[in-house]
C-alpha positions in Angstrom: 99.9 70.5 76.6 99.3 71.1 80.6 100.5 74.2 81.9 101.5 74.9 85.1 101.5 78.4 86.3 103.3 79.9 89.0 101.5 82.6 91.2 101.3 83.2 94.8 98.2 81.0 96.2 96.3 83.5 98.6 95.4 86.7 96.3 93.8 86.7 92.8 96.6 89.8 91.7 97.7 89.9 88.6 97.7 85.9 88.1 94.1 85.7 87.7 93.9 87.2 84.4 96.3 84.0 83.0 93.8 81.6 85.4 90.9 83.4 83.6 92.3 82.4 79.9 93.1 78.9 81.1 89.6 78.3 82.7 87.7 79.7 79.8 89.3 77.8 77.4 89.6 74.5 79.3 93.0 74.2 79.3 94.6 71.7 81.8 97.0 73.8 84.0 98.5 73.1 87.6 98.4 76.3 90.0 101.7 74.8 91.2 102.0 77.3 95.1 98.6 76.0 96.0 99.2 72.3 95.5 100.7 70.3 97.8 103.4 67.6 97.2 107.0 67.4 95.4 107.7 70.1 93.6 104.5 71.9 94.7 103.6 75.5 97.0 105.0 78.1 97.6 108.8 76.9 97.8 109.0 75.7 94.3 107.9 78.9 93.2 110.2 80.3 94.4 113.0 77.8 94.1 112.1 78.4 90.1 112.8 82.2 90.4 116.5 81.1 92.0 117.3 78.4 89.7 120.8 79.0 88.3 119.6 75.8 85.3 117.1 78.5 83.6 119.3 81.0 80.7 116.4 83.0 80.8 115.2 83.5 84.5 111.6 85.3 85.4 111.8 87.9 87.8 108.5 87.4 89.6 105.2 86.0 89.3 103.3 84.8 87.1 105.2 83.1 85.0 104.4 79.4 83.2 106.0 77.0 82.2 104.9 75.3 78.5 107.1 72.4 77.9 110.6 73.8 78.2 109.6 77.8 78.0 109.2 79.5 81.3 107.4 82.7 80.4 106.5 86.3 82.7 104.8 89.2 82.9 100.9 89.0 82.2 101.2 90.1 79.0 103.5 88.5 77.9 101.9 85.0 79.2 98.7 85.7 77.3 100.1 86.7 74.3 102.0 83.2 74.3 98.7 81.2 75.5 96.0 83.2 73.5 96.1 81.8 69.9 97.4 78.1 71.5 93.8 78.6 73.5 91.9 79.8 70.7 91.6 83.3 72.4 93.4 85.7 70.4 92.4 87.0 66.7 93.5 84.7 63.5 95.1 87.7 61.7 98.9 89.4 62.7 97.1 92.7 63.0 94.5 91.5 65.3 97.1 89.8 67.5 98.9 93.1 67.4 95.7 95.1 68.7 94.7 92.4 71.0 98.3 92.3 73.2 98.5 96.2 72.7 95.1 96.4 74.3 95.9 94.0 77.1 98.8 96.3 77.4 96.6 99.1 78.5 95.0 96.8 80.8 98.5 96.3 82.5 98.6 100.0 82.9 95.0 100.1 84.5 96.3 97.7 86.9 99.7 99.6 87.5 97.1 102.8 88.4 95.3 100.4 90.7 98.1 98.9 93.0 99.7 102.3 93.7 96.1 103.8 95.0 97.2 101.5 98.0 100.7 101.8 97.7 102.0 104.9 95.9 104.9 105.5 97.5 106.7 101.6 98.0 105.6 98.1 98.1 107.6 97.0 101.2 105.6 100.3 103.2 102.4 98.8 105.0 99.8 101.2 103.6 99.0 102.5 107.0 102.4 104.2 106.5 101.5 105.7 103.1 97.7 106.6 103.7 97.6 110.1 103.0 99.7 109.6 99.9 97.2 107.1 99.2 94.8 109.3 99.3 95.8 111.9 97.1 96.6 109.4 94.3 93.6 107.5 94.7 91.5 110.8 94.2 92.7 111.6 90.8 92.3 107.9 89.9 89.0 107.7 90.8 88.2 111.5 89.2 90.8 111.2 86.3 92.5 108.1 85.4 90.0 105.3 85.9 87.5 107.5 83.7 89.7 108.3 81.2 91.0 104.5 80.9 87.2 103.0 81.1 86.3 105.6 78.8 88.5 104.4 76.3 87.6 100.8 76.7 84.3 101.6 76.2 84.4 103.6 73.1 86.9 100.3 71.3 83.8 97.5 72.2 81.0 100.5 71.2 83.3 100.4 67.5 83.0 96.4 67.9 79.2 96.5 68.4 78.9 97.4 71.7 76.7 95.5 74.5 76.2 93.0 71.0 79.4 91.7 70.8 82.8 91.2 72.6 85.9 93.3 72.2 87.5 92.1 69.3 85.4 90.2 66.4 82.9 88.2 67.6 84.2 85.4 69.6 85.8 85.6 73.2 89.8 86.7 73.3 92.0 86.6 76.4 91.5 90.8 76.4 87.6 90.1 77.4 88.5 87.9 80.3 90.8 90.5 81.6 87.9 93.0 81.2 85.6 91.1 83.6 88.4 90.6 86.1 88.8 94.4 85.5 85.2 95.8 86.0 84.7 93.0 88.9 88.1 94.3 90.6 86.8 97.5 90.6 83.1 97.1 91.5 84.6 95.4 95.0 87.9 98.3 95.4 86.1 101.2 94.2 81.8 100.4 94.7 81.2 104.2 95.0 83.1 105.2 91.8 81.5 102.3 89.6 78.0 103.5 90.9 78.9 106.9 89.2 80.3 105.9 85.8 79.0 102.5 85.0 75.6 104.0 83.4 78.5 105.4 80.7 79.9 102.3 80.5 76.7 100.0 79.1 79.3 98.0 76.8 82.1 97.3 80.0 78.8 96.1 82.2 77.5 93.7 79.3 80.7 92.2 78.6 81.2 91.2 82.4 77.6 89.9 82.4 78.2 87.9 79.4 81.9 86.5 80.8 80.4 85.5 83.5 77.8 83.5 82.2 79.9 81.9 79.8 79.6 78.1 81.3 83.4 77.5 82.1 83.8 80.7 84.1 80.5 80.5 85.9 82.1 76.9 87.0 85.2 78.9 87.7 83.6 81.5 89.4 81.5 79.1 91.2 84.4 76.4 92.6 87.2 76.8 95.2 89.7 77.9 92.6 88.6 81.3 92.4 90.0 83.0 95.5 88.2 86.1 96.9 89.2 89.5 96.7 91.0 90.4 99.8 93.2 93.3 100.9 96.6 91.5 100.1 95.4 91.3 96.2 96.1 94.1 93.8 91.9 95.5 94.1 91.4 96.7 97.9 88.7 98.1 99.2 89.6 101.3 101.2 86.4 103.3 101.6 88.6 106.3 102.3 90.3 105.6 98.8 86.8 105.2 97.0 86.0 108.8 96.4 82.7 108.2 93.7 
């Protein structure tokens, strides 16, 4: 099947954790907003999001469309692509754990984006600075330990810097690790200093993702878009309190 997924084209966000599963596995996908053409960019994006056709609309991106299913939120997406892509555990219960880990992830995320932009997304963050600031101080002090912590401890029951997060092949829940610790390492370089020597299994996954032939072609080519301050991982050194 080739997939096309819908995202904007400028920022990674929360679409590059579905590019990540698509490029490790080798899927063939279109990243429809940065192609040009019919039915390409930015307007069928978000001429999909109007269409009166779809029963069961999406209410932003990502979404992808497999065949005749249009499917959203990040999730949801990888729970769908992960055992078609041969990322996602053979057994019920280890699908379960997988999507109910990436659901942390989401949260992680979540705790991310409102460092920026606590109080609303249509506020420039100049206009919410100093509520940035207090929220970003108890992430960096409180939540991102707690939640790294946590990751750490399931990949240290898995076999630690030996092995990847669930069994011992790649799942979609690794790939969204990497984009994690590599999200962080550019928003937050002063935090990541101070807890990554606690974190030897997070560090060794990333290393080992990234080495993984596909995604060091991925991480290598134009596809993979920079960090940037538009994206969901900014780098504010006034946010980053270490």
């Amino acid at each position: 099947m080739r997939y096309e997924l819908f995202y904007w084209p400028s920022i990674q966000g929360r679409g590059e954790f579905v590019r990540l599963a698509l490029e490790a596995a080798g899927a063939e996908y279109t990243d429809v907003a940065r192609e040009r053409g019919r039915d390409k960019g930015v307007a069928a994006l978000q001429r999909l999001m109007r269409s009166r056709k779809l029963s069961r609309p999406p209410f932003a991106p990502p979404f992808l469309r497999a065949g005749r299913l249009v499917i959203a939120q990040t999730a949801n997406i990888l729970q769908f692509l992960g055992p078609r892509l041969g990322l996602a555990p053979d057994s019920e219960s280890g699908r379960i754990w997988v999507h109910q880990l990436q659901l942390t992830v989401e949260d992680l995320v979540v705790d991310v984006h409102d460092t920026h932009h606590p109080v609303a997304m249509t506020l420039y963050y100049e206009e919410q600075s100093a509520e940035a600031k207090r929220r970003a101080h108890h992430f960096t002090r409180e939540r991102a330990p707690e939640l790294l912590e946590y990751f750490e401890q399931v990949l240290q029951a898995n076999g630690g810097d030996r092995g990847y997060s669930i069994g011992r092949r790649l799942s979609y829940l690794d790939l969204s690790l990497f984009q994690v610790v590599a999200g962080l390492r550019y928003a937050f370089p002063r935090m990541m200093n101070v807890l990554e020597p606690s974190l030897p299994g997070l560090a060794a996954l990333h290393d080992r993702v990234a080495a993984r032939p596909a995604i060091a072609a991925y991480l290598a080519s134009e596809r993979r878009l920079p960090f940037n301050q538009d994206g969901i991982f900014r780098h504010y050194p006034e946010l980053d309190g270490g």
